[in-house]
py3Dmol code that shows the C-alpha trace and the ligand (Angstrom):
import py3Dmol

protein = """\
ATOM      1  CA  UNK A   1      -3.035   5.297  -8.022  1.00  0.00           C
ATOM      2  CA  UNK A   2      -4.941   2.065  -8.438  1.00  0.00           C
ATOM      3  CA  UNK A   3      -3.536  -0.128 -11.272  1.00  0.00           C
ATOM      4  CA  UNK A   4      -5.387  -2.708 -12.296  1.00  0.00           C
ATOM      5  CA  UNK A   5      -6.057  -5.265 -14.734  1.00  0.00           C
ATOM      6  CA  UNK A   6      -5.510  -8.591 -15.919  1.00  0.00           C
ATOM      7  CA  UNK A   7      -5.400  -9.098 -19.704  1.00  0.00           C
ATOM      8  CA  UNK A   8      -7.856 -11.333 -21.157  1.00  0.00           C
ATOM      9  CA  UNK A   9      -5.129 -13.594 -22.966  1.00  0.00           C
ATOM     10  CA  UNK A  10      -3.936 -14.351 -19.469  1.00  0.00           C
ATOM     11  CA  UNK A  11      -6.804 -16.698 -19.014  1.00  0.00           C
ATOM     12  CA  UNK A  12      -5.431 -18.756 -22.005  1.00  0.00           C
ATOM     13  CA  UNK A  13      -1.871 -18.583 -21.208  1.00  0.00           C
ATOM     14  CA  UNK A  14      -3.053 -20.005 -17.301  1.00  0.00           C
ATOM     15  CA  UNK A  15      -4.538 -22.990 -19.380  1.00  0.00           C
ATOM     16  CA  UNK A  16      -1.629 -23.804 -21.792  1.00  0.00           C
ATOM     17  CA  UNK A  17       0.204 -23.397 -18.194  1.00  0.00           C
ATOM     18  CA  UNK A  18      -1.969 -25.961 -16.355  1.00  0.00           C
ATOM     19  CA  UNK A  19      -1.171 -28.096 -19.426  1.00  0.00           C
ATOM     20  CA  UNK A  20       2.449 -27.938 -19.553  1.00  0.00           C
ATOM     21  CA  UNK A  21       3.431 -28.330 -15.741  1.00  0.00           C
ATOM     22  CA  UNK A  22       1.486 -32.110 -16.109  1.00  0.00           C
ATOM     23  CA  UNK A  23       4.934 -32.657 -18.551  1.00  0.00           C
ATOM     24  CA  UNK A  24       7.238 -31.441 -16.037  1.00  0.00           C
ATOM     25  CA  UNK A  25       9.473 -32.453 -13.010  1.00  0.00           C
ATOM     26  CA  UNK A  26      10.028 -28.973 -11.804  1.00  0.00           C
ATOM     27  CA  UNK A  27       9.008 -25.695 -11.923  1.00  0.00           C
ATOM     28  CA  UNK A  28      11.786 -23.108 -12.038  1.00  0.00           C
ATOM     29  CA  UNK A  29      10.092 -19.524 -10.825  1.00  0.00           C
ATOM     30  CA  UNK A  30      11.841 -16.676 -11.860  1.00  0.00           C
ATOM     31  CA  UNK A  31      11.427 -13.514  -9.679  1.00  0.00           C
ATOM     32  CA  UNK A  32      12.456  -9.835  -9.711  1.00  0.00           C
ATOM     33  CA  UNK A  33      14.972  -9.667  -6.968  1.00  0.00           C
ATOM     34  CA  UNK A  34      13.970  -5.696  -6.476  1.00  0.00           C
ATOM     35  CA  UNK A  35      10.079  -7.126  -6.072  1.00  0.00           C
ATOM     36  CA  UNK A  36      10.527 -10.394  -4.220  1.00  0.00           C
ATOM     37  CA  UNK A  37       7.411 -10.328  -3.177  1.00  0.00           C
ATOM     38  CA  UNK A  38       5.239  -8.091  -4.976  1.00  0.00           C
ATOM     39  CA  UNK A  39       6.855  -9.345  -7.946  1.00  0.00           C
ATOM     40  CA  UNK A  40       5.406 -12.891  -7.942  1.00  0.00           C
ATOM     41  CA  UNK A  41       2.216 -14.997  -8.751  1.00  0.00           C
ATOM     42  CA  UNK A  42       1.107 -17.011  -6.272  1.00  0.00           C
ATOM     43  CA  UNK A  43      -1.014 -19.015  -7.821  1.00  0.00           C
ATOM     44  CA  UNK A  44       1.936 -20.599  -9.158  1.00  0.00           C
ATOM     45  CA  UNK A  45       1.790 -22.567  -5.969  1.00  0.00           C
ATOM     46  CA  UNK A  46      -1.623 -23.889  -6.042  1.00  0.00           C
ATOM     47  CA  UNK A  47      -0.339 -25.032 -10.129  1.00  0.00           C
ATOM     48  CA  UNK A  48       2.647 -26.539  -8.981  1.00  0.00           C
ATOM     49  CA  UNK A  49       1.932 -28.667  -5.788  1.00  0.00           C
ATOM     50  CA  UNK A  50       3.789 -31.801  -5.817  1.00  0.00           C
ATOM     51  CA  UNK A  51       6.596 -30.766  -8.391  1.00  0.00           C
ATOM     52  CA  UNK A  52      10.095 -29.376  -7.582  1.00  0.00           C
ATOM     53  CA  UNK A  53      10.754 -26.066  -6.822  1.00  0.00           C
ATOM     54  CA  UNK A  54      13.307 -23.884  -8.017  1.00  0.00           C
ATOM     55  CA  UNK A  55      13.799 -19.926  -7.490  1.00  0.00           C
ATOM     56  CA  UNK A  56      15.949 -18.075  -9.125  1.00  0.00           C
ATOM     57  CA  UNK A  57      16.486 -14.332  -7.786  1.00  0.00           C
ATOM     58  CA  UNK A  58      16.748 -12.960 -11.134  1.00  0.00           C
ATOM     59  CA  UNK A  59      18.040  -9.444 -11.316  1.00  0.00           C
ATOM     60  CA  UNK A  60      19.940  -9.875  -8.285  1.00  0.00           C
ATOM     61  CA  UNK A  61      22.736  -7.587  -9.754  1.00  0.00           C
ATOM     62  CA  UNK A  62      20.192  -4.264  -9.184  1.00  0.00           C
ATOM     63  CA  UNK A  63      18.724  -5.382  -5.876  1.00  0.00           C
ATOM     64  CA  UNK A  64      20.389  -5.106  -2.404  1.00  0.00           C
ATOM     65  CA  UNK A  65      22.807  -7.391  -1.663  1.00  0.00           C
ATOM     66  CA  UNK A  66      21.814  -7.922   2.270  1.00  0.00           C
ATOM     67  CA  UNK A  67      17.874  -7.858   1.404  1.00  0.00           C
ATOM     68  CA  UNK A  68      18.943 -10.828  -2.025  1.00  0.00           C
ATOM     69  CA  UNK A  69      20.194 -12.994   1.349  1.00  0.00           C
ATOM     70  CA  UNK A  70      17.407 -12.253   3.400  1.00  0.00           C
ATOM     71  CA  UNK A  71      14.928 -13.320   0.565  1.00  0.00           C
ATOM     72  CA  UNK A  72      16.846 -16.340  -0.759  1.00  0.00           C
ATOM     73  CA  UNK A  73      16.505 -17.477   3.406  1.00  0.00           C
ATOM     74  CA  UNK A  74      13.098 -16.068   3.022  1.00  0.00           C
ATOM     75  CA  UNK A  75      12.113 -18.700   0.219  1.00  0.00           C
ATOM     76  CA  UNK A  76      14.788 -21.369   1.172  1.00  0.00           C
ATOM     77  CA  UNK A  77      11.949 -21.697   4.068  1.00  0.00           C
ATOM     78  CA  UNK A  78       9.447 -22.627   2.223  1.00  0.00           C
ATOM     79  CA  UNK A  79      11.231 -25.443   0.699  1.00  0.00           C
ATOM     80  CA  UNK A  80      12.492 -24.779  -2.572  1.00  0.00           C
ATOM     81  CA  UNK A  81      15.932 -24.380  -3.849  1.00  0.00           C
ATOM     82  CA  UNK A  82      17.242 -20.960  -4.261  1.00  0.00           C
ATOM     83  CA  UNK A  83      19.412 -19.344  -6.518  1.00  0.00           C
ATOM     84  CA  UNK A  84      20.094 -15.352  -6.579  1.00  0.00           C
ATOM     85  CA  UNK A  85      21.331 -14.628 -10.271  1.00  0.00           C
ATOM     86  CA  UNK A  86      21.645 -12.243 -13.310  1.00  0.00           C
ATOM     87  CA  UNK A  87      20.039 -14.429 -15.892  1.00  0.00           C
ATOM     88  CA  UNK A  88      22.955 -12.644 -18.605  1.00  0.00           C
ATOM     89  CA  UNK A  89      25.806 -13.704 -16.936  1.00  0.00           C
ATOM     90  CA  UNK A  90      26.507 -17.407 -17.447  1.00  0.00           C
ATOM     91  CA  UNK A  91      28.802 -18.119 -14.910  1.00  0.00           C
ATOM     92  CA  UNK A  92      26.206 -16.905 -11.966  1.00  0.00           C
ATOM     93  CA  UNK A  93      23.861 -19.376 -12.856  1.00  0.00           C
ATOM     94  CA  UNK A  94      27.176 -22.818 -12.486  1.00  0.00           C
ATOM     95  CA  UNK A  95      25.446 -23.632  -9.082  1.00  0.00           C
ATOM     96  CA  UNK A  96      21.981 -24.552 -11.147  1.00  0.00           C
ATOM     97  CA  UNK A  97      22.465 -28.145 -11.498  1.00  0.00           C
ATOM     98  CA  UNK A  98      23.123 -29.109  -7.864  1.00  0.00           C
ATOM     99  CA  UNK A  99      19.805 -26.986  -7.286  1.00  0.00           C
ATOM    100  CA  UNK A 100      17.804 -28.965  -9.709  1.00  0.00           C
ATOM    101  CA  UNK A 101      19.117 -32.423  -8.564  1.00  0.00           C
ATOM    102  CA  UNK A 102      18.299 -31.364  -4.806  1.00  0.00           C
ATOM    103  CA  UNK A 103      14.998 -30.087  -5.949  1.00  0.00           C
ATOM    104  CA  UNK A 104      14.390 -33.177  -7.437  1.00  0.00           C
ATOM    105  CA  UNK A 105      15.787 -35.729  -4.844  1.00  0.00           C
ATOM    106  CA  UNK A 106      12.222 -37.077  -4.457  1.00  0.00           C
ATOM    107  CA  UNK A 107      11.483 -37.867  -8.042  1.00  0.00           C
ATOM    108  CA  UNK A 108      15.298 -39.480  -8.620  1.00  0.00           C
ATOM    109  CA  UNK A 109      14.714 -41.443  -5.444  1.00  0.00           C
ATOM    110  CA  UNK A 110      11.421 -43.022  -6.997  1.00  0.00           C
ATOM    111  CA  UNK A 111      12.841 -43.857 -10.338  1.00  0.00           C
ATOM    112  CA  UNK A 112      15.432 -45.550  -8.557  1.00  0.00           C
ATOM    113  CA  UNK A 113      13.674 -47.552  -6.401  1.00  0.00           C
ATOM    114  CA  UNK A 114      11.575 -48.464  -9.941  1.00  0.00           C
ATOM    115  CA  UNK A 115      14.912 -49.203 -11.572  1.00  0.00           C
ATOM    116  CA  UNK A 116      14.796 -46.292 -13.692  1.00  0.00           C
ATOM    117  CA  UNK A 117      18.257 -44.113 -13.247  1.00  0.00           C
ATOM    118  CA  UNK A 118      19.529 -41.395 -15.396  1.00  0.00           C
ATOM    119  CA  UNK A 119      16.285 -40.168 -16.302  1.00  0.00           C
ATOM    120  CA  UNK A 120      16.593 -36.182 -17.253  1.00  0.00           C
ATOM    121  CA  UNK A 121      14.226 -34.068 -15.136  1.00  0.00           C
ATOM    122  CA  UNK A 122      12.254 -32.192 -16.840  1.00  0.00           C
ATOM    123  CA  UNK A 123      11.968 -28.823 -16.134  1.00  0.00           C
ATOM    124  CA  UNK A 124       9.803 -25.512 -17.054  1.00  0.00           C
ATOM    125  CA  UNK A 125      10.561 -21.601 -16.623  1.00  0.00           C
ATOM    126  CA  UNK A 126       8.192 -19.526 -15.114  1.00  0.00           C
ATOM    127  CA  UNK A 127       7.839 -15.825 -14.021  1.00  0.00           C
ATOM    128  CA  UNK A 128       5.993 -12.732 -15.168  1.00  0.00           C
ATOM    129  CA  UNK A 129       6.754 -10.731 -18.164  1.00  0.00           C
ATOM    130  CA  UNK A 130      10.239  -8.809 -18.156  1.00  0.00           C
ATOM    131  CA  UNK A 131      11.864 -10.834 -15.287  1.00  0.00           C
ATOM    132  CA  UNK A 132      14.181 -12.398 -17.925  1.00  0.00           C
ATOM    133  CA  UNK A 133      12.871 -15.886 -18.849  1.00  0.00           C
ATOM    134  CA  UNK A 134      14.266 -15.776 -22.319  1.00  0.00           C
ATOM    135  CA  UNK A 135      17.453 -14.294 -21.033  1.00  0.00           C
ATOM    136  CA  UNK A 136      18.006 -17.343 -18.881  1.00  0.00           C
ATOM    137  CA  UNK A 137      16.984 -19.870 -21.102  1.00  0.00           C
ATOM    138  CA  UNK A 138      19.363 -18.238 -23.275  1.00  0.00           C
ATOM    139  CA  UNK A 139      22.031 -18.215 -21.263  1.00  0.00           C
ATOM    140  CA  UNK A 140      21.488 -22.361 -19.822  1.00  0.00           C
ATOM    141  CA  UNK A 141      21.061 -23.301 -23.523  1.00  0.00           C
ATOM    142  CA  UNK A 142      24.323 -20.847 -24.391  1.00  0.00           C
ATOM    143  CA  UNK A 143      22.619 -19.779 -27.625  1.00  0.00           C
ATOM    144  CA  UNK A 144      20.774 -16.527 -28.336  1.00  0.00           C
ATOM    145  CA  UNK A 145      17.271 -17.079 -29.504  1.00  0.00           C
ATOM    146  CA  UNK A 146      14.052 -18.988 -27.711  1.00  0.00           C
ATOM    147  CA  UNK A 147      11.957 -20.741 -30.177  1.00  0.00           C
ATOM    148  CA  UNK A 148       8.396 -20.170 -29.343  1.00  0.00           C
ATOM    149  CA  UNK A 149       5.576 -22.146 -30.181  1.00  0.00           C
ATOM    150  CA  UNK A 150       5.441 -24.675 -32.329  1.00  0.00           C
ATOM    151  CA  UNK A 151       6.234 -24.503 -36.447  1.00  0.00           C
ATOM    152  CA  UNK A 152       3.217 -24.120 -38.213  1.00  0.00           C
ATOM    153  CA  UNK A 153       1.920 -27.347 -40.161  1.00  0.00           C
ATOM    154  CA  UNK A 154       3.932 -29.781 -37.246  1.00  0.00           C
ATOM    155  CA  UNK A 155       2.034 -31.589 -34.936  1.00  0.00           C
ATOM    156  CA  UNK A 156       1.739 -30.078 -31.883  1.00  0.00           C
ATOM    157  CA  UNK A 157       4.303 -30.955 -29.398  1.00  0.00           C
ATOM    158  CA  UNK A 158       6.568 -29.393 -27.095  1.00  0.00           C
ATOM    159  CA  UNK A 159      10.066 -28.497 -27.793  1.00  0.00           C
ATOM    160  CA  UNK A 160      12.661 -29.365 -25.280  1.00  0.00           C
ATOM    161  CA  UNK A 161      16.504 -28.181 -24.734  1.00  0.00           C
ATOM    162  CA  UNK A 162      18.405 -30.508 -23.509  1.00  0.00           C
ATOM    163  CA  UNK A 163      21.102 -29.770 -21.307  1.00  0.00           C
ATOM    164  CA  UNK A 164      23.974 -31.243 -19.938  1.00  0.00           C
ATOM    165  CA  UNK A 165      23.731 -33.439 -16.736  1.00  0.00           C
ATOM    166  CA  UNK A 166      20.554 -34.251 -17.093  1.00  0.00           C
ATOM    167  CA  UNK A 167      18.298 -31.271 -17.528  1.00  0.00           C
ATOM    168  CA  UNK A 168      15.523 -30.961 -19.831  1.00  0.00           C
ATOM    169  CA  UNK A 169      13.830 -27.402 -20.133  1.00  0.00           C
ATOM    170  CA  UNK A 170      10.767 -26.842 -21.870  1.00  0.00           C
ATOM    171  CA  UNK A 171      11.605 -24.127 -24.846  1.00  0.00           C
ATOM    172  CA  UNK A 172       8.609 -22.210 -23.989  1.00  0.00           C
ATOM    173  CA  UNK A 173       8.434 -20.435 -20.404  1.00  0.00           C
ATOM    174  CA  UNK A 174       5.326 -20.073 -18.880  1.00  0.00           C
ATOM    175  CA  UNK A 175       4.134 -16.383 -18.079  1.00  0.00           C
ATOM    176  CA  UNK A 176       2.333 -15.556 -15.022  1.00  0.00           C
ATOM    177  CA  UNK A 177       0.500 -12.311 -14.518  1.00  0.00           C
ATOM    178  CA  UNK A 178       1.104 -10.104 -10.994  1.00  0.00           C
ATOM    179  CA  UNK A 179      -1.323 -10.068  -8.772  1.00  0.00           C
ATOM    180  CA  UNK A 180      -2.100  -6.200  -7.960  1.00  0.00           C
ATOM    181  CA  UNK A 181      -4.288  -7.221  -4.941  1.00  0.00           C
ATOM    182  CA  UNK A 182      -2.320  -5.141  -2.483  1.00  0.00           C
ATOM    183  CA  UNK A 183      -2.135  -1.701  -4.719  1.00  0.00           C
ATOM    184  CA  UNK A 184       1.435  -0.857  -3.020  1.00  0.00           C
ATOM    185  CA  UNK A 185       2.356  -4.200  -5.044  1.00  0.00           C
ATOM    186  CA  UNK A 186       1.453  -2.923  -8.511  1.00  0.00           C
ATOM    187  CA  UNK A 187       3.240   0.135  -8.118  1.00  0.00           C
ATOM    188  CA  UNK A 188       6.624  -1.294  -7.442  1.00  0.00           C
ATOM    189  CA  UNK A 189       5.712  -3.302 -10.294  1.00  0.00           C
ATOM    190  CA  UNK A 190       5.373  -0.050 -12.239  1.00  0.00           C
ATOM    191  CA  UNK A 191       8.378   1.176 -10.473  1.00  0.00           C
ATOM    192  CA  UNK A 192      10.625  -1.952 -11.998  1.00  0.00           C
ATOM    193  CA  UNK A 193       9.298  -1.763 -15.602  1.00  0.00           C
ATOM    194  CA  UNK A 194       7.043  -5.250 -15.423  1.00  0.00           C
ATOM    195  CA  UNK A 195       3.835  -2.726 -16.397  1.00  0.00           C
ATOM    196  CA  UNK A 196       3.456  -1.203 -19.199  1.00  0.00           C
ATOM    197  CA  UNK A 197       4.332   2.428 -18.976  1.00  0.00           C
ATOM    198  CA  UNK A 198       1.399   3.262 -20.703  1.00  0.00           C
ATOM    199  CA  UNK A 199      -0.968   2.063 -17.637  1.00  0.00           C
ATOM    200  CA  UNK A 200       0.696   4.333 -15.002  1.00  0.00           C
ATOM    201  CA  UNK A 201       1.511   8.129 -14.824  1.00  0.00           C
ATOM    202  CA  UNK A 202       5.407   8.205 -14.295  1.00  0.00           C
ATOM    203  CA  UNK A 203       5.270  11.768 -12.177  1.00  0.00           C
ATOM    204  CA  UNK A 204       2.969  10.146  -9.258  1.00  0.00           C
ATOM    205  CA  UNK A 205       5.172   6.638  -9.626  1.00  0.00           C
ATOM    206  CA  UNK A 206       8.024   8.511  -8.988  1.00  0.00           C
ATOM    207  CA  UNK A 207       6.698  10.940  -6.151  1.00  0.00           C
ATOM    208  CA  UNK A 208       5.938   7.086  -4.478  1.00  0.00           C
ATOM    209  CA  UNK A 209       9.321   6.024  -5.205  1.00  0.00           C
ATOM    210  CA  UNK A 210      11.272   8.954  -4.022  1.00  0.00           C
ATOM    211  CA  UNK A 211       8.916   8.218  -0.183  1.00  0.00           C
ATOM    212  CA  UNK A 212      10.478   5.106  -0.329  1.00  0.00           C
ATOM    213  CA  UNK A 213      14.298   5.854  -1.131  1.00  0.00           C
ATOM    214  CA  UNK A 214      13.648   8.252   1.797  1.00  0.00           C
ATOM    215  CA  UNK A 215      12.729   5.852   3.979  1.00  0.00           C
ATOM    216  CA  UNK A 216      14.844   3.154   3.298  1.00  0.00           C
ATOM    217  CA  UNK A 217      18.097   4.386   1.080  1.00  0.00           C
ATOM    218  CA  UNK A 218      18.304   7.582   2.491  1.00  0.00           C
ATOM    219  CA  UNK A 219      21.604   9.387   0.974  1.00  0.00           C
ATOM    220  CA  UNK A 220      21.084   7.959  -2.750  1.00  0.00           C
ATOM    221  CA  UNK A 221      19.341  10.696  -4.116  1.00  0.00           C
ATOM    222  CA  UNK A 222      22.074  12.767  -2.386  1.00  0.00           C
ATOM    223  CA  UNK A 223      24.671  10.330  -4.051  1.00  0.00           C
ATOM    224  CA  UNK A 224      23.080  10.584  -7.973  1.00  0.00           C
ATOM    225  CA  UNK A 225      21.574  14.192  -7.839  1.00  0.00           C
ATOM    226  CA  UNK A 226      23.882  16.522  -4.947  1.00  0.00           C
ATOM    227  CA  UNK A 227      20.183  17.069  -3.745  1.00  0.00           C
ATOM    228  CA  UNK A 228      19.623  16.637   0.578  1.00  0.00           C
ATOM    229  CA  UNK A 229      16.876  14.777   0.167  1.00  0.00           C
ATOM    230  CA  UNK A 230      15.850  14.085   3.795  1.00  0.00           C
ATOM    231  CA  UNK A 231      12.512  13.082   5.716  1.00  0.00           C
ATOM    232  CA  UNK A 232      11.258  17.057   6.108  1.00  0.00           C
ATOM    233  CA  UNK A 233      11.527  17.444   2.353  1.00  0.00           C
ATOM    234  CA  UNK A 234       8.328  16.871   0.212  1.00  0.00           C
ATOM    235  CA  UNK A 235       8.729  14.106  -2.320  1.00  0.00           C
ATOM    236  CA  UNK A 236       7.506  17.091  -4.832  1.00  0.00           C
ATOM    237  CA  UNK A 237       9.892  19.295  -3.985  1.00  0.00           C
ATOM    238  CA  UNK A 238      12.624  16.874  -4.429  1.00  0.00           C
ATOM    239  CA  UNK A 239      11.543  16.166  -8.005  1.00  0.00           C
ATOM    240  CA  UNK A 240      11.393  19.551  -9.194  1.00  0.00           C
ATOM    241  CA  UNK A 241      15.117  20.105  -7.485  1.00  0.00           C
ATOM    242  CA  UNK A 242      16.185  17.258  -9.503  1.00  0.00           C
ATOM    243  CA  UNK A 243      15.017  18.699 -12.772  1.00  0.00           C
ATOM    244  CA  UNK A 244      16.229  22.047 -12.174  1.00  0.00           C
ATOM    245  CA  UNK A 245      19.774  20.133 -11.354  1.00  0.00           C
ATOM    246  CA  UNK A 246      19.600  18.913 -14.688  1.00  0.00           C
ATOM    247  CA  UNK A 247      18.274  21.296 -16.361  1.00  0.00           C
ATOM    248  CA  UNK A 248      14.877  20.142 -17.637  1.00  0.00           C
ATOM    249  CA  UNK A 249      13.328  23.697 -17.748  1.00  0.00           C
ATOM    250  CA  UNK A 250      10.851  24.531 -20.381  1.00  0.00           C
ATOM    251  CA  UNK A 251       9.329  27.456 -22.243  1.00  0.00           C
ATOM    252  CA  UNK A 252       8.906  30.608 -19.639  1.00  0.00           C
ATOM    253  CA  UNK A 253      10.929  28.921 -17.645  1.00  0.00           C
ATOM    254  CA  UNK A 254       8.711  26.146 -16.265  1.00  0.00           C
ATOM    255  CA  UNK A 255      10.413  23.094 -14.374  1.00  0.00           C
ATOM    256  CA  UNK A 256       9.508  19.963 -16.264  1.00  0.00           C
ATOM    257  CA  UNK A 257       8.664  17.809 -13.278  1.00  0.00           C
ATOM    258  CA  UNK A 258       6.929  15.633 -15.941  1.00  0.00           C
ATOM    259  CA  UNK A 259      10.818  14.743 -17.935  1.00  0.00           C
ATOM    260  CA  UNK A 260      12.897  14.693 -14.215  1.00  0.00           C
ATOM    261  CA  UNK A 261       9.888  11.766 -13.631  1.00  0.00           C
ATOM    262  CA  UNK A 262      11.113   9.604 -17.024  1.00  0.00           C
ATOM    263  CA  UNK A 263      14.611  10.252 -16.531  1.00  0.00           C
ATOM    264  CA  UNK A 264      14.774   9.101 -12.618  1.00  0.00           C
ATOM    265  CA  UNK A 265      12.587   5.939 -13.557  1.00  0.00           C
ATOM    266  CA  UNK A 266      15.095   4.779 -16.410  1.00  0.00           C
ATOM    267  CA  UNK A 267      17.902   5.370 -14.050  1.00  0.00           C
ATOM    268  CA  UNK A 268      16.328   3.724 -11.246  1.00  0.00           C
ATOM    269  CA  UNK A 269      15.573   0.983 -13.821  1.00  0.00           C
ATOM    270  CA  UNK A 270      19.059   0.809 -15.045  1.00  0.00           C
ATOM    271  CA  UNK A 271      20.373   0.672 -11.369  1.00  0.00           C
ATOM    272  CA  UNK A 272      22.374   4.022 -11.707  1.00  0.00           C
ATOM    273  CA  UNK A 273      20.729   5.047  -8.279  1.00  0.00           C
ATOM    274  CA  UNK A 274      22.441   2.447  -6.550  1.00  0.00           C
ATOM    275  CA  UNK A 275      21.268  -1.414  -6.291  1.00  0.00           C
ATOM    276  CA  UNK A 276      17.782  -1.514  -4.617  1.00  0.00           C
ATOM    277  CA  UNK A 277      15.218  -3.851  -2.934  1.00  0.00           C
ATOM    278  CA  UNK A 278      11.819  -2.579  -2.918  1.00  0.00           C
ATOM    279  CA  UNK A 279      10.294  -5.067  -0.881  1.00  0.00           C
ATOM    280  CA  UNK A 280      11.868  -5.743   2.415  1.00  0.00           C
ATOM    281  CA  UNK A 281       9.744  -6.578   4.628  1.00  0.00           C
ATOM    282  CA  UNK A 282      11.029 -10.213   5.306  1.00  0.00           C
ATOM    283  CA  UNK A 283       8.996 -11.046   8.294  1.00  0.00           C
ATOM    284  CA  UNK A 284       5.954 -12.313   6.697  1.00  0.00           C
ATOM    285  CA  UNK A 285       5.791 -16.190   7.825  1.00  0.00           C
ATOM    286  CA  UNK A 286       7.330 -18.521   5.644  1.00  0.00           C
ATOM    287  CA  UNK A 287       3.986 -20.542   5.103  1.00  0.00           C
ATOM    288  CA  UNK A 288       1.807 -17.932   4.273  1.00  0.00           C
ATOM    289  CA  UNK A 289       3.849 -17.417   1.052  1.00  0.00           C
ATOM    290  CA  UNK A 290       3.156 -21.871   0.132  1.00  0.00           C
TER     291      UNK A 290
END
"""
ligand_1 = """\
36
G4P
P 11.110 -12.218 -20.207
O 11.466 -13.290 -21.189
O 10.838 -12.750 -18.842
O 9.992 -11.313 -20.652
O 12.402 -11.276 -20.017
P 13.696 -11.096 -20.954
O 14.556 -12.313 -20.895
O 13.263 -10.607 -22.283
O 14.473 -9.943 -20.161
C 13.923 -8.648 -19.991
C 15.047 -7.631 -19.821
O 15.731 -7.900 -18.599
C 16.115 -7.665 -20.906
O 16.578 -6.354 -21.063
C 17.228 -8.501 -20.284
O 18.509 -8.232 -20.817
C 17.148 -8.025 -18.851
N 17.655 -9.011 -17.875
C 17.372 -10.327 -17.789
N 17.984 -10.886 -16.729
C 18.681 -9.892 -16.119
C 19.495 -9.832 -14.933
O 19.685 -10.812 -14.198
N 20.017 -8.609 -14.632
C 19.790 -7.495 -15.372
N 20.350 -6.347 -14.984
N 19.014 -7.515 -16.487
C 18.474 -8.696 -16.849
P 16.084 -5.383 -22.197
O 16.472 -4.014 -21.812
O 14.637 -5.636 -22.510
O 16.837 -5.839 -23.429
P 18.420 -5.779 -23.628
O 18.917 -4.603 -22.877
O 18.981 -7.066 -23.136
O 18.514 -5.647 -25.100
"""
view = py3Dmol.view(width=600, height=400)
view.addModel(protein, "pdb")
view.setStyle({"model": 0}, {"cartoon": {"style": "trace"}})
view.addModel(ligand_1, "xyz")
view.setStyle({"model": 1}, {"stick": {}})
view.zoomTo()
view.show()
């Protein structure tokens, strides 16, 4: 399975990008907390030198809680702030400001020493499509809707929320493509829901997944299907005994491998097998990720 592409609008959106971060303080980079590393763009590094840095581990409610601590040490070492969240729940993202002001301290420190204090730092939202951009803005900005764009007929300008203590977020996020250089990469994308469904054939995806709930979360598949799924059984196998478990048996008879493969993706998705890191390989050094 090789999935591949990179939309030609992308190209534009990387400008408008390029043009938005000169406005900004800080770049706030959302990523999947299930993908932390497949799951981001790192280009956004070369785009953001010299601004602050803030991660949020979005999603961190359906990734593994051990592997969430791992990462946010993981990125903490490559000096930005770090935050493991789920973007809907207000409450998990209290510890922001501190964050911000830390990720910052440079910036304040120079207005202060040119006599300018209380200046809000202004801040955009980054990550690739699906990681829940508009869900967090949301949430910081406690309303329910992102404006995007500009109103037709106004000059162009950009729109800005401001926050309490201090915080200034650009209304529009900035959306960054994945990289699928490193195929394994783009399927855990696929795996997660950040590529469109129509790009990738769920029965293969999901004979990839079930290798690597064997290897690393062995006993869930046990847990959510009553099926022994261990190392000598064939990922095939294990499908079809999962749609014969629930039933998904067509005309003649036939085991619909094809509707088991949709059904454990949106459960996967959903987090009904369990929560679930895909990446976890946290030994890569620190500064090959800047
Ligand atoms: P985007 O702007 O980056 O494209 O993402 P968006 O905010 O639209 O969020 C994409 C989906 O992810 C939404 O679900 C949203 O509710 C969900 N989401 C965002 N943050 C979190 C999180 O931290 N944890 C979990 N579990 N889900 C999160 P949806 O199914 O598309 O819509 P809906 O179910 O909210 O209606």
């Amino acid at each position: 399975m090789n999935i591949q592409w990179y939309p030609g609008h992308m190209t534009k959106a990387r400008r408008q990008m390029q043009e938005d971060l000169k406005l900004v303080d800080l770049i706030i980079e959302l990523i999947d907390a299930r993908v932390p590393l497949s799951g981001r763009n790192p280009d956004i590094e070369e785009m953001g030198r010299g601004k602050g840095r803030l991660i949020i581990l979005n999603k961190a409610d359906l990734a593994d809680e051990s592997q969430n601590r791992q990462w946010t040490d993981f990125y903490r070492q490559t000096g930005a702030e770090v935050l493991a969240a789920d973007a809907r729940q207000k409450a998990s993202l209290k510890k922001i400001r501190p964050l911000v002001m830390n990720a910052c301290r440079d910036k304040i420190r120079r207005d202060a020493a040119r006599g300018m204090r209380n200046r809000a730092v202004r801040a955009m939202v980054c990550g690739i499509p699906n990681v829940g951009k508009s869900t967090f803005i949301n949430s910081l900005a406690g309303r329910t809707s992102t404006k995007t764009g500009n109103r037709p007929g106004v000059t162009k300008g950009k729109q800005w929320i401001h926050l309490n203590g201090g915080l200034d977020l650009m209304d529009t996020p900035g959306i960054l493509w994945p990289k699928f250089e490193d195929p394994e990469a783009g399927e855990k994308l696929a795996m997660i829901g950040s590529v469109s469904d129509d790009v990738v054939q769920s029965e293969e995806l999901v004979l990839k997944l079930i290798c690597l709930l064997q290897k690393d979360y062995p006993g869930r598949l046990e847990e959510r299907y009553g099926i022994a799924a261990d190392d000598s059984m064939a990922p095939a196998d294990i499908l079809e005994a999962v749609a014969k478990r629930r039933g998904m048996i067509g005309k003649g008879g036939i085991v619909s491998s094809e509707r088991a493969a949709g059904m454990m993706l949106d459960e996967f998705r959903s987090g009904k097998l369990g929560r679930i890191t895909l990446d976890r390989d946290v030994r890569i050094p620190a500064e090959k990720i800047r």
